[in-house]
mmCIF file of the N, C-alpha and C atoms, coordinates in Angstrom:
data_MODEL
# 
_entry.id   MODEL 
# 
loop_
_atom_site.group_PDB 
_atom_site.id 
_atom_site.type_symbol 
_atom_site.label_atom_id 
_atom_site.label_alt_id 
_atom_site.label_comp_id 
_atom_site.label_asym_id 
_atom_site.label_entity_id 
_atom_site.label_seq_id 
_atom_site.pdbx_PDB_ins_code 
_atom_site.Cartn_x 
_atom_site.Cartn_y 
_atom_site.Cartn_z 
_atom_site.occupancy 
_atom_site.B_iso_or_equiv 
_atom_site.pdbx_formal_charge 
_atom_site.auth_seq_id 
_atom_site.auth_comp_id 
_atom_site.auth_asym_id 
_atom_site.auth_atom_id 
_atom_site.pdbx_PDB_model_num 
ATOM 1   N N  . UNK A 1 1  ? -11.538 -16.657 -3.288  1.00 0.00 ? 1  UNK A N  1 
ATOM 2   C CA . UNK A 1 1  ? -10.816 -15.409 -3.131  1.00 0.00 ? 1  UNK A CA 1 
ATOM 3   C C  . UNK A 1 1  ? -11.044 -14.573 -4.393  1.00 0.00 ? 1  UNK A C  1 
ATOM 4   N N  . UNK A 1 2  ? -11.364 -13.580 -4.531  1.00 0.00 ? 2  UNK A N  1 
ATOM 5   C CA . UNK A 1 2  ? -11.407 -12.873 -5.505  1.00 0.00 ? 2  UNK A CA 1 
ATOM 6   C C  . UNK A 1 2  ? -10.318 -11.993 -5.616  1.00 0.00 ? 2  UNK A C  1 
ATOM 7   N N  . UNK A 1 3  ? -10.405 -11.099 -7.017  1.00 0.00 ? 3  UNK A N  1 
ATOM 8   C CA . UNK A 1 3  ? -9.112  -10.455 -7.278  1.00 0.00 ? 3  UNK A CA 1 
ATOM 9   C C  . UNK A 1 3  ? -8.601  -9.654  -6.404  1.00 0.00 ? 3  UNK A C  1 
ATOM 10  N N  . UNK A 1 4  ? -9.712  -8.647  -6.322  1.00 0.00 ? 4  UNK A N  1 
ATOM 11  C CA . UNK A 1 4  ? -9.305  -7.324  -5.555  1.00 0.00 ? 4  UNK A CA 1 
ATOM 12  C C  . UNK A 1 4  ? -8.512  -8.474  -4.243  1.00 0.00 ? 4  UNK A C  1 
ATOM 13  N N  . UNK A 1 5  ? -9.000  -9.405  -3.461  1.00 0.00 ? 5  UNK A N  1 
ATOM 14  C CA . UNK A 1 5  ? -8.163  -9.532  -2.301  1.00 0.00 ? 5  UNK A CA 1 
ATOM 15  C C  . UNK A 1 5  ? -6.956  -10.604 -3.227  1.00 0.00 ? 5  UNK A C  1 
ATOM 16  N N  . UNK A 1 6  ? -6.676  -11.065 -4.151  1.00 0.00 ? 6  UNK A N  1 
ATOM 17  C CA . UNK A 1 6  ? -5.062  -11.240 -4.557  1.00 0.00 ? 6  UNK A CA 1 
ATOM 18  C C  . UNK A 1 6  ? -4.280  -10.442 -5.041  1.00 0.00 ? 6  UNK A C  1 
ATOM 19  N N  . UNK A 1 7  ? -4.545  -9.112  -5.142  1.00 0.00 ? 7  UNK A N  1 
ATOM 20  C CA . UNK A 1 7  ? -4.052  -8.201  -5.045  1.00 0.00 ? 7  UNK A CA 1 
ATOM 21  C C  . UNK A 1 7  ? -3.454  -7.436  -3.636  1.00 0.00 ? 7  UNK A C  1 
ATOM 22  N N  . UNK A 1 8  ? -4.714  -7.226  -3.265  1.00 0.00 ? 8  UNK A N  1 
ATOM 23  C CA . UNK A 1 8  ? -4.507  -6.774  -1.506  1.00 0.00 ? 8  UNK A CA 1 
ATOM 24  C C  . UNK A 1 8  ? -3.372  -7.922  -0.769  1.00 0.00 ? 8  UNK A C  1 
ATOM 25  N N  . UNK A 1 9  ? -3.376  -9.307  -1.358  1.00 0.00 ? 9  UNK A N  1 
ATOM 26  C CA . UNK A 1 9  ? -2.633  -9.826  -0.586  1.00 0.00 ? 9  UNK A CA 1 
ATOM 27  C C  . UNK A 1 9  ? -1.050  -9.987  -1.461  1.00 0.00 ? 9  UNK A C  1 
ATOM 28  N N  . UNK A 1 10 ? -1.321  -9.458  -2.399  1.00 0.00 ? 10 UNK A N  1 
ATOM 29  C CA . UNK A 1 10 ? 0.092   -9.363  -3.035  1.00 0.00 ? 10 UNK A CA 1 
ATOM 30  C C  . UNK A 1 10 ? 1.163   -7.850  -2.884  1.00 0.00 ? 10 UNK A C  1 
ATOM 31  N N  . UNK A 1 11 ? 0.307   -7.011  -2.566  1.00 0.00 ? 11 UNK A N  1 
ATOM 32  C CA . UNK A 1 11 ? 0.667   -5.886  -1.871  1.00 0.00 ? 11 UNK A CA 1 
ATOM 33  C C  . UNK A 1 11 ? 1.393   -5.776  -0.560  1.00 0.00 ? 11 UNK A C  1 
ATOM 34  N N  . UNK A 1 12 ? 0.581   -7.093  0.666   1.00 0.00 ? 12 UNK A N  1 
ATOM 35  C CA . UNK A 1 12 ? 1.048   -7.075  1.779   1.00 0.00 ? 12 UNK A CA 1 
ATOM 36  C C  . UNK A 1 12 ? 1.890   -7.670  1.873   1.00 0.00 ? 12 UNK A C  1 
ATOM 37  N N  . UNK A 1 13 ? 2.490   -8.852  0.922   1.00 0.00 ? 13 UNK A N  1 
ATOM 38  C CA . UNK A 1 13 ? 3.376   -9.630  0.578   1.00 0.00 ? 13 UNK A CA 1 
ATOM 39  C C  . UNK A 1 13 ? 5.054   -9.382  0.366   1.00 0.00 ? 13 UNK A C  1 
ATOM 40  N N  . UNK A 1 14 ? 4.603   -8.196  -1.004  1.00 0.00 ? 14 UNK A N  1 
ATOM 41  C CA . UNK A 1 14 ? 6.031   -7.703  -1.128  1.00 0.00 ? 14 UNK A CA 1 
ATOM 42  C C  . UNK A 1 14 ? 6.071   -6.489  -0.246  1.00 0.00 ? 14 UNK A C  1 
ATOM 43  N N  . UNK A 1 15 ? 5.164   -5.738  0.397   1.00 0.00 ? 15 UNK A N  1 
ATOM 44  C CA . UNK A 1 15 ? 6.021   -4.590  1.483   1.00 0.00 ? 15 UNK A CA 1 
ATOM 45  C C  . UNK A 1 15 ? 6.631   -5.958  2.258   1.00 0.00 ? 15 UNK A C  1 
ATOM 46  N N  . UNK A 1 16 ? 5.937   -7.069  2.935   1.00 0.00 ? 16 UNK A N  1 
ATOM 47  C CA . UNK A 1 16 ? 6.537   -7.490  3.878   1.00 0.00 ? 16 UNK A CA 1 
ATOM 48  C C  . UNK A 1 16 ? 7.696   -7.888  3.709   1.00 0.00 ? 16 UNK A C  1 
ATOM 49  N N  . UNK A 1 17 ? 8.074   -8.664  2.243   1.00 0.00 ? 17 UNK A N  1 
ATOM 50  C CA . UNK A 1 17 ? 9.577   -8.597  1.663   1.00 0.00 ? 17 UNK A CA 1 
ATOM 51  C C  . UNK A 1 17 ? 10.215  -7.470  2.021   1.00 0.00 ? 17 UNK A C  1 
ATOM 52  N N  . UNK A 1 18 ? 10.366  -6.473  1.719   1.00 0.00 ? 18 UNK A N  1 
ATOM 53  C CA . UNK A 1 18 ? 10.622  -5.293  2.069   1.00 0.00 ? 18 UNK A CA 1 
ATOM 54  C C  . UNK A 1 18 ? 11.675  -5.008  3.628   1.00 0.00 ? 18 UNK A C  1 
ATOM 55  N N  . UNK A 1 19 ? 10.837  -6.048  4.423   1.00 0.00 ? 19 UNK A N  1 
ATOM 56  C CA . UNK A 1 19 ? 11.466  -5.880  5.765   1.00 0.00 ? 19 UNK A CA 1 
ATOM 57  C C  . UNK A 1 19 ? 10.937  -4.460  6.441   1.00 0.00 ? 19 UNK A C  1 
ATOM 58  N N  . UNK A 1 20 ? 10.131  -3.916  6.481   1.00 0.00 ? 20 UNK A N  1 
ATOM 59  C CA . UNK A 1 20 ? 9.834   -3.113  6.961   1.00 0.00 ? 20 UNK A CA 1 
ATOM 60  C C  . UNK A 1 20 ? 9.569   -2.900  8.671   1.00 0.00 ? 20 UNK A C  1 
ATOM 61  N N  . UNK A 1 21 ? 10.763  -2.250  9.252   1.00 0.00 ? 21 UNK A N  1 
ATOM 62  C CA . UNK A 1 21 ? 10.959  -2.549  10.343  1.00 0.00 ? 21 UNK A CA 1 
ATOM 63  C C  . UNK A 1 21 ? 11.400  -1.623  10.695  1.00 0.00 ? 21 UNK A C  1 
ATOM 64  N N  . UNK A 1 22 ? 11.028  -0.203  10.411  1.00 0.00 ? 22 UNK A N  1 
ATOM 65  C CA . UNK A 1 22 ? 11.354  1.345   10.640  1.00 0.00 ? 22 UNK A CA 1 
ATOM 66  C C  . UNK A 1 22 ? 10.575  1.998   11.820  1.00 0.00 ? 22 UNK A C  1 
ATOM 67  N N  . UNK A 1 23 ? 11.244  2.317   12.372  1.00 0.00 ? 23 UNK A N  1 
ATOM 68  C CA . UNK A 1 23 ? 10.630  2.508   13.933  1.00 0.00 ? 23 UNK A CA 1 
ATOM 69  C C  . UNK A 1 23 ? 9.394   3.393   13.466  1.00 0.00 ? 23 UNK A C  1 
ATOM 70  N N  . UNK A 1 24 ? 8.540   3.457   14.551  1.00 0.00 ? 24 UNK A N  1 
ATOM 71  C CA . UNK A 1 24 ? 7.252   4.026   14.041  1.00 0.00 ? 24 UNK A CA 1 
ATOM 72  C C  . UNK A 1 24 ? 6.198   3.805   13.072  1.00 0.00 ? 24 UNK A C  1 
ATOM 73  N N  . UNK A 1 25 ? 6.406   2.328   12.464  1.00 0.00 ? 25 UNK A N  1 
ATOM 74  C CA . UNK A 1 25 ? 5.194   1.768   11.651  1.00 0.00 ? 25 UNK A CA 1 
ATOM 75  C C  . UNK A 1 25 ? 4.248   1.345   12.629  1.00 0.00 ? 25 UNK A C  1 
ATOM 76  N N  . UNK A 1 26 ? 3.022   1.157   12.548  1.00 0.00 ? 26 UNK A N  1 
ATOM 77  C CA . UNK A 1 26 ? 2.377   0.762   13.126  1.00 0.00 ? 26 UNK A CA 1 
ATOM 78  C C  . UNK A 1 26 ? 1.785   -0.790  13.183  1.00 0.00 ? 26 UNK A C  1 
ATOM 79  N N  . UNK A 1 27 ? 1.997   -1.064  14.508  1.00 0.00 ? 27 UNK A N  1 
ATOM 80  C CA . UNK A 1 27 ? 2.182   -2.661  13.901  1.00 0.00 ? 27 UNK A CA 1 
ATOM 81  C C  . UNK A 1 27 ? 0.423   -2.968  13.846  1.00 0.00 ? 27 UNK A C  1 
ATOM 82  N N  . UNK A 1 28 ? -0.169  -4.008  12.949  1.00 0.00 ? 28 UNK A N  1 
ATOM 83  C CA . UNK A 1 28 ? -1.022  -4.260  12.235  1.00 0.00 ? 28 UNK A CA 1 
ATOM 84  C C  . UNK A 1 28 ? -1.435  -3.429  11.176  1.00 0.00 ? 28 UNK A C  1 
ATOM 85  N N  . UNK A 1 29 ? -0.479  -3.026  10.402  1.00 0.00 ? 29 UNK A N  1 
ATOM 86  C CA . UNK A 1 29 ? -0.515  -2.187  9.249   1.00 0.00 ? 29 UNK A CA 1 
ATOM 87  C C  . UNK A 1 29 ? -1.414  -2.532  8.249   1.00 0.00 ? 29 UNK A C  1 
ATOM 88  N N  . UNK A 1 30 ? -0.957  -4.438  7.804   1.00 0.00 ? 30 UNK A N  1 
ATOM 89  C CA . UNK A 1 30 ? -1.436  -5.314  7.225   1.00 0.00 ? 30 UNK A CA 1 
ATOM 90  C C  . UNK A 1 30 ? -3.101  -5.146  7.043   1.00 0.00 ? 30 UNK A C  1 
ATOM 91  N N  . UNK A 1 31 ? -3.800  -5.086  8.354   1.00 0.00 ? 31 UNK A N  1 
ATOM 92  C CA . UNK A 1 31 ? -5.032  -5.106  8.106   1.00 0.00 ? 31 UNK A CA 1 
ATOM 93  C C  . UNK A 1 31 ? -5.783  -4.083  7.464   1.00 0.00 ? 31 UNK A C  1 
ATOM 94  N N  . UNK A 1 32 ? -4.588  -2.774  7.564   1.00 0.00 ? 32 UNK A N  1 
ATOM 95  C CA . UNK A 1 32 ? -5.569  -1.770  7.028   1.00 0.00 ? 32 UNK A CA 1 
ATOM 96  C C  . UNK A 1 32 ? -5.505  -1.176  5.851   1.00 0.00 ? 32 UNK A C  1 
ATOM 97  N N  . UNK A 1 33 ? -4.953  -2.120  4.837   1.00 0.00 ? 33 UNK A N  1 
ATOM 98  C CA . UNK A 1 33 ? -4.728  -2.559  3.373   1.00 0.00 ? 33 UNK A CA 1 
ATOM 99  C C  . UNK A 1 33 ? -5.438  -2.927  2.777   1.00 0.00 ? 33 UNK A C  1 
ATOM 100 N N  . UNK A 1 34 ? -6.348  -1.900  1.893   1.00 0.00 ? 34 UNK A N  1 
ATOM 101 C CA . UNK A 1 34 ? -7.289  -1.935  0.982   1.00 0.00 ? 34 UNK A CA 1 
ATOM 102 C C  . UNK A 1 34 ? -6.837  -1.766  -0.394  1.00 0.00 ? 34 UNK A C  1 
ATOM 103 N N  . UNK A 1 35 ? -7.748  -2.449  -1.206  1.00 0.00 ? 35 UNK A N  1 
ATOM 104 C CA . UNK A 1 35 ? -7.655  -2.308  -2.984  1.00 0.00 ? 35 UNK A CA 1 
ATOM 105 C C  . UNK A 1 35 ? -8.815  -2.290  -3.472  1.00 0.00 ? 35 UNK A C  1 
ATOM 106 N N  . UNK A 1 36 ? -8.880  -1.194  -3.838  1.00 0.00 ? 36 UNK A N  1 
ATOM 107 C CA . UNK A 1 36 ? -10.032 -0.815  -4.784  1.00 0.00 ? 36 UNK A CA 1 
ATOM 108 C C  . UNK A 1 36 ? -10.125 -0.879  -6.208  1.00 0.00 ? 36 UNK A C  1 
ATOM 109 N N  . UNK A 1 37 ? -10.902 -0.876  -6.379  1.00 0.00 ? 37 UNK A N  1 
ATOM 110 C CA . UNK A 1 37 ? -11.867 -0.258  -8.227  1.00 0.00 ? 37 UNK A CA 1 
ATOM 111 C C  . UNK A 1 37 ? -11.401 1.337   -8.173  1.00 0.00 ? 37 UNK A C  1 
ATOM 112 N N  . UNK A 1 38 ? -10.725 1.805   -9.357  1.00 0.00 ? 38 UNK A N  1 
ATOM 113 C CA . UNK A 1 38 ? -10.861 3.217   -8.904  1.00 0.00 ? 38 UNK A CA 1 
ATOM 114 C C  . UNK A 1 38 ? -12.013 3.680   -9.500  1.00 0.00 ? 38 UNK A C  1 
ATOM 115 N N  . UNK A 1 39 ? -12.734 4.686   -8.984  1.00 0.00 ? 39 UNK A N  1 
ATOM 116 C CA . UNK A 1 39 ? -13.615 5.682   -9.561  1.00 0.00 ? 39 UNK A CA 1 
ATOM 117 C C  . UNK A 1 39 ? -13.567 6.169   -10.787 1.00 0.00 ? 39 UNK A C  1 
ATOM 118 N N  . UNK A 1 40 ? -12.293 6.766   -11.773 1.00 0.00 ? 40 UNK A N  1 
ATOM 119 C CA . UNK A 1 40 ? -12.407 7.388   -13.179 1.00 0.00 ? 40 UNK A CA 1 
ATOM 120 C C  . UNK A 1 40 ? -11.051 5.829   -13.334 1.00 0.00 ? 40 UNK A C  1 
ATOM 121 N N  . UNK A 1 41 ? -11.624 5.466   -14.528 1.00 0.00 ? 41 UNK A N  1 
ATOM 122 C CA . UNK A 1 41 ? -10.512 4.732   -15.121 1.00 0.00 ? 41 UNK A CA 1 
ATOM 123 C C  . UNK A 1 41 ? -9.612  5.464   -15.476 1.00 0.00 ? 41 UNK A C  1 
ATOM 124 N N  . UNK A 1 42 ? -9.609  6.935   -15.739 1.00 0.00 ? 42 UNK A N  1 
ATOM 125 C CA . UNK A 1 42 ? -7.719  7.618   -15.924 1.00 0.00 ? 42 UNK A CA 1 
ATOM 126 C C  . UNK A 1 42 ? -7.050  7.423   -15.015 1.00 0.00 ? 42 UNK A C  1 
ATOM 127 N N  . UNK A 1 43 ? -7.742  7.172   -13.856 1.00 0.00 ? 43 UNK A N  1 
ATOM 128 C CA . UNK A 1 43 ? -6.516  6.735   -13.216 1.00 0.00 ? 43 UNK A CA 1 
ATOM 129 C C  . UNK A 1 43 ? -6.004  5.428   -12.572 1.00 0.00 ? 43 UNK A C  1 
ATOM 130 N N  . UNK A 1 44 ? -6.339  4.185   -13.600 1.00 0.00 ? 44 UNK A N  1 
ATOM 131 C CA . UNK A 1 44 ? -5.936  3.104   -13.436 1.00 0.00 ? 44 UNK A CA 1 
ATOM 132 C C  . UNK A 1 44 ? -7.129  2.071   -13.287 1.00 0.00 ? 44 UNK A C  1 
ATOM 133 N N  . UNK A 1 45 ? -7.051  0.786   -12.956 1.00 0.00 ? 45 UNK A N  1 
ATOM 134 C CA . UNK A 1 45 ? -7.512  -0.238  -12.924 1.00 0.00 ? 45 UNK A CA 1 
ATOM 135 C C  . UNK A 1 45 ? -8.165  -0.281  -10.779 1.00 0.00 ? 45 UNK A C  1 
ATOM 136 N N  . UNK A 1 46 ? -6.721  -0.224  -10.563 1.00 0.00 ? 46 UNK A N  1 
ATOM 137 C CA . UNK A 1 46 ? -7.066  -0.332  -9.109  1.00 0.00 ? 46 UNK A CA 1 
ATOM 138 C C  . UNK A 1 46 ? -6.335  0.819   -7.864  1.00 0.00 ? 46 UNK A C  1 
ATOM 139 N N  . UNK A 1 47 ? -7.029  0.385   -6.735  1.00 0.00 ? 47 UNK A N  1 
ATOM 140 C CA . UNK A 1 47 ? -6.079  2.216   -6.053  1.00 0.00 ? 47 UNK A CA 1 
ATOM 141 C C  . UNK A 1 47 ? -5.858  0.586   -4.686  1.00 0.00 ? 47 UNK A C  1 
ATOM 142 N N  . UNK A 1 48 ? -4.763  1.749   -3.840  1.00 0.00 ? 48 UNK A N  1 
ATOM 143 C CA . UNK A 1 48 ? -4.477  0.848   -2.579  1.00 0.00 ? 48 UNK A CA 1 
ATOM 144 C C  . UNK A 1 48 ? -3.970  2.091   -1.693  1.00 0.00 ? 48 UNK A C  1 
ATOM 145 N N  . UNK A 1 49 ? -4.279  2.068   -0.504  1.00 0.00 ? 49 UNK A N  1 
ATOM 146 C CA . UNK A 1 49 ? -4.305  3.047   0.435   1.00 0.00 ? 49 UNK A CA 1 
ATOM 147 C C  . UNK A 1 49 ? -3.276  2.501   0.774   1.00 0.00 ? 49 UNK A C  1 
ATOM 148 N N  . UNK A 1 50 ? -1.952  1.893   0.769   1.00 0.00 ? 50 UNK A N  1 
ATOM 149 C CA . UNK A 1 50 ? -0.751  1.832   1.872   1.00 0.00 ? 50 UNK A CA 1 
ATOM 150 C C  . UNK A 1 50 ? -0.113  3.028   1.885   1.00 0.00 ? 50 UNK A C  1 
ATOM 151 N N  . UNK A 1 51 ? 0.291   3.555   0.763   1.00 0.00 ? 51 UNK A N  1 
ATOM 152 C CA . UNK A 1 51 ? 1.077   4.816   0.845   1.00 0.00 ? 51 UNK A CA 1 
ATOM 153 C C  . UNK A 1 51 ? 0.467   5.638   1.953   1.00 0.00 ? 51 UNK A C  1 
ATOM 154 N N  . UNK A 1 52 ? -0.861  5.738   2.313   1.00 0.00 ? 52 UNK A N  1 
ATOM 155 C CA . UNK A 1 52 ? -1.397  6.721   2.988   1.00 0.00 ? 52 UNK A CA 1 
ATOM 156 C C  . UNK A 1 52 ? -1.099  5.761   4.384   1.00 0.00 ? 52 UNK A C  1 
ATOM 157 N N  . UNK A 1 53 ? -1.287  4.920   4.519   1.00 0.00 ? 53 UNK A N  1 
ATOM 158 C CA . UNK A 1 53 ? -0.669  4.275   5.972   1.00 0.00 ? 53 UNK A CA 1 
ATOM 159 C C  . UNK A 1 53 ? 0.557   4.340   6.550   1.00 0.00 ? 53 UNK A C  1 
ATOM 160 N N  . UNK A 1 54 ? 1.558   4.278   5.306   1.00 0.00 ? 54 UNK A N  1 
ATOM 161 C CA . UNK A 1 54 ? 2.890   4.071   5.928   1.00 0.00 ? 54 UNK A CA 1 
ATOM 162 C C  . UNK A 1 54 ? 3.688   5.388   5.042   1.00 0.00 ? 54 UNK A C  1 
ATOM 163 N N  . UNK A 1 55 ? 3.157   6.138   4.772   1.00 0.00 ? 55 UNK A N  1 
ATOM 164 C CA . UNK A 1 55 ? 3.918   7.729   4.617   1.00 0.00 ? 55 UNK A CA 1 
ATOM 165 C C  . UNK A 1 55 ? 4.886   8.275   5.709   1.00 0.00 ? 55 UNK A C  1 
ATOM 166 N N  . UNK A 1 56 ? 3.665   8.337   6.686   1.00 0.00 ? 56 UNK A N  1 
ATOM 167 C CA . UNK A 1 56 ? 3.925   9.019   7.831   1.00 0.00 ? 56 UNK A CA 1 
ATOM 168 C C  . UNK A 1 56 ? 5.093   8.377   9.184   1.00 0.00 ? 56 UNK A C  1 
ATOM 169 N N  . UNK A 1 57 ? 4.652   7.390   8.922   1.00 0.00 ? 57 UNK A N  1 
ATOM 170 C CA . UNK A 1 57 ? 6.006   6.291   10.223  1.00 0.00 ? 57 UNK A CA 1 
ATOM 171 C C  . UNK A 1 57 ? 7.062   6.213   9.543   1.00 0.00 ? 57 UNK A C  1 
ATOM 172 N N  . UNK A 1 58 ? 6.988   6.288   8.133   1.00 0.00 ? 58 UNK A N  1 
ATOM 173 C CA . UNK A 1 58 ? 8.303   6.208   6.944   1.00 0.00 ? 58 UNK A CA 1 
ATOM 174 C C  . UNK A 1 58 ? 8.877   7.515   6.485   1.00 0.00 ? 58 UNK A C  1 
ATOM 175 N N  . UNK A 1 59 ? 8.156   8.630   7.356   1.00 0.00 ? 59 UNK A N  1 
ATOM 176 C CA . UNK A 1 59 ? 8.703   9.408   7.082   1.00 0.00 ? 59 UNK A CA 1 
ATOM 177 C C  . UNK A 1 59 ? 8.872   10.292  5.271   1.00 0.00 ? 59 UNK A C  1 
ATOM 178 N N  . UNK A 1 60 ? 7.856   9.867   4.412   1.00 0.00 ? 60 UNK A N  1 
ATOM 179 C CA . UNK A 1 60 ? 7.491   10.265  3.662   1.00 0.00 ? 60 UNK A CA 1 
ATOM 180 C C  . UNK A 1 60 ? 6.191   10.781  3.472   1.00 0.00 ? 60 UNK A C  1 
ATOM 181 N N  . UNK A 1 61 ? 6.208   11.551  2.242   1.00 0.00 ? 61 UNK A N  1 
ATOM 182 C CA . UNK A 1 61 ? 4.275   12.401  1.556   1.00 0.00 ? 61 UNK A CA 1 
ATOM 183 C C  . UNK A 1 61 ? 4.119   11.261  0.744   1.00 0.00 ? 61 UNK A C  1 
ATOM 184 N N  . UNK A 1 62 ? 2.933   10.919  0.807   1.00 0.00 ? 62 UNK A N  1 
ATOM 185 C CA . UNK A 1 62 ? 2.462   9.421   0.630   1.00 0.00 ? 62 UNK A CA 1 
ATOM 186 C C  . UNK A 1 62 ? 2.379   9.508   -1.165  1.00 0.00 ? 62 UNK A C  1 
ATOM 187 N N  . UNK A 1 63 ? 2.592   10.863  -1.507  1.00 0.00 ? 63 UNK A N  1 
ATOM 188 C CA . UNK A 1 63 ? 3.072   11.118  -3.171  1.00 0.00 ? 63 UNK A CA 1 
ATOM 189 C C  . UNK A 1 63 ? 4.263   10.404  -3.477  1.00 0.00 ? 63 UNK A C  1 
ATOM 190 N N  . UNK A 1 64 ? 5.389   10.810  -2.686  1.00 0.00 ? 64 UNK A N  1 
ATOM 191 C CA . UNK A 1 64 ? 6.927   10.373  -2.483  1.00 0.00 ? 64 UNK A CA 1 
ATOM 192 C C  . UNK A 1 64 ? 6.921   8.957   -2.319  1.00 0.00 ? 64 UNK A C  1 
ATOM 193 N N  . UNK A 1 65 ? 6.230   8.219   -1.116  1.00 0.00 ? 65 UNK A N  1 
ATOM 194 C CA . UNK A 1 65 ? 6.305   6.931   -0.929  1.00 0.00 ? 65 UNK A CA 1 
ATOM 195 C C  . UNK A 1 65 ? 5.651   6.023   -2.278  1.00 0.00 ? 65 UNK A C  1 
ATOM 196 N N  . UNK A 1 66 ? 4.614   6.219   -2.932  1.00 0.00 ? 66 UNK A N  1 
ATOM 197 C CA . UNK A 1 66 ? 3.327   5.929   -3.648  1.00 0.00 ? 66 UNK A CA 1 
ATOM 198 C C  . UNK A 1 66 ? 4.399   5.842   -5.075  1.00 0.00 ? 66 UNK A C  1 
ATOM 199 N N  . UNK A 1 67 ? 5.037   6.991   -5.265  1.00 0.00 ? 67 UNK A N  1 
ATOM 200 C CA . UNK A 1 67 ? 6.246   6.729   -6.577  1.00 0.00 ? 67 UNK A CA 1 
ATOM 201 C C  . UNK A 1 67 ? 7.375   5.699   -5.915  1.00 0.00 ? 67 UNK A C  1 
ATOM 202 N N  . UNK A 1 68 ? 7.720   5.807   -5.230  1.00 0.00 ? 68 UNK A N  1 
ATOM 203 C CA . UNK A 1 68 ? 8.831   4.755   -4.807  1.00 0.00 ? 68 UNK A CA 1 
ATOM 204 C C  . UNK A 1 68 ? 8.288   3.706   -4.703  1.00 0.00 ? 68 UNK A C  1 
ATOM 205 N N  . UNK A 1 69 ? 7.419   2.808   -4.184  1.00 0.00 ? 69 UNK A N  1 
ATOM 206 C CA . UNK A 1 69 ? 6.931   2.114   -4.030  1.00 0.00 ? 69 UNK A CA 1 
ATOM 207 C C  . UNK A 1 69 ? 6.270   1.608   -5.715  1.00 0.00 ? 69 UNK A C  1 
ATOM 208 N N  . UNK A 1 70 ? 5.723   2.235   -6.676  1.00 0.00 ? 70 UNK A N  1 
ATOM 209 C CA . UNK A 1 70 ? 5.639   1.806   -8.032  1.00 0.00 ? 70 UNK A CA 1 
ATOM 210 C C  . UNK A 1 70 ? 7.076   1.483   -8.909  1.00 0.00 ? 70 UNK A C  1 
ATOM 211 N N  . UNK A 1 71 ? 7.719   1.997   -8.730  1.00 0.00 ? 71 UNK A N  1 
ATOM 212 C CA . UNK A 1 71 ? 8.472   1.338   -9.415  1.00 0.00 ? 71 UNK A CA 1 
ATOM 213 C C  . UNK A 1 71 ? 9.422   0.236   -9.243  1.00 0.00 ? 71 UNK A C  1 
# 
């Protein structure tokens, strides 16, 4: 297993802690949970597209979710 996927799977881990069970997620969310390398190191080590998955069924701008979700 390499990093990028113990990451990806530590991501899917704690949303799933989370309980996420808000009407309108889409169920197999899980799979479409990526972690990347980012492109310019200013902006970090690694990127993960969930915010952009679950913005919208959660009813957040995946800016809004993406800060909530960091801290």
């Amino acid at each position: 297993m390499n990093l990028l996927a113990v990451f990806q799977d530590y991501i899917i881990k704690s949303l799933a802690f989370l309980n996420l069970k808000a009407e309108g997620i889409p169920s197999g969310w899980q799979e479409k949970v990526t972690v990347t390398l980012t492109r310019d190191p200013s902006h970090g080590d690694l990127a993960t597209n969930v915010a952009m998955i679950l913005a919208k069924p959660l009813g957040y701008s995946p800016k809004a979710l993406a800060e909530q979700l960091s801290t």
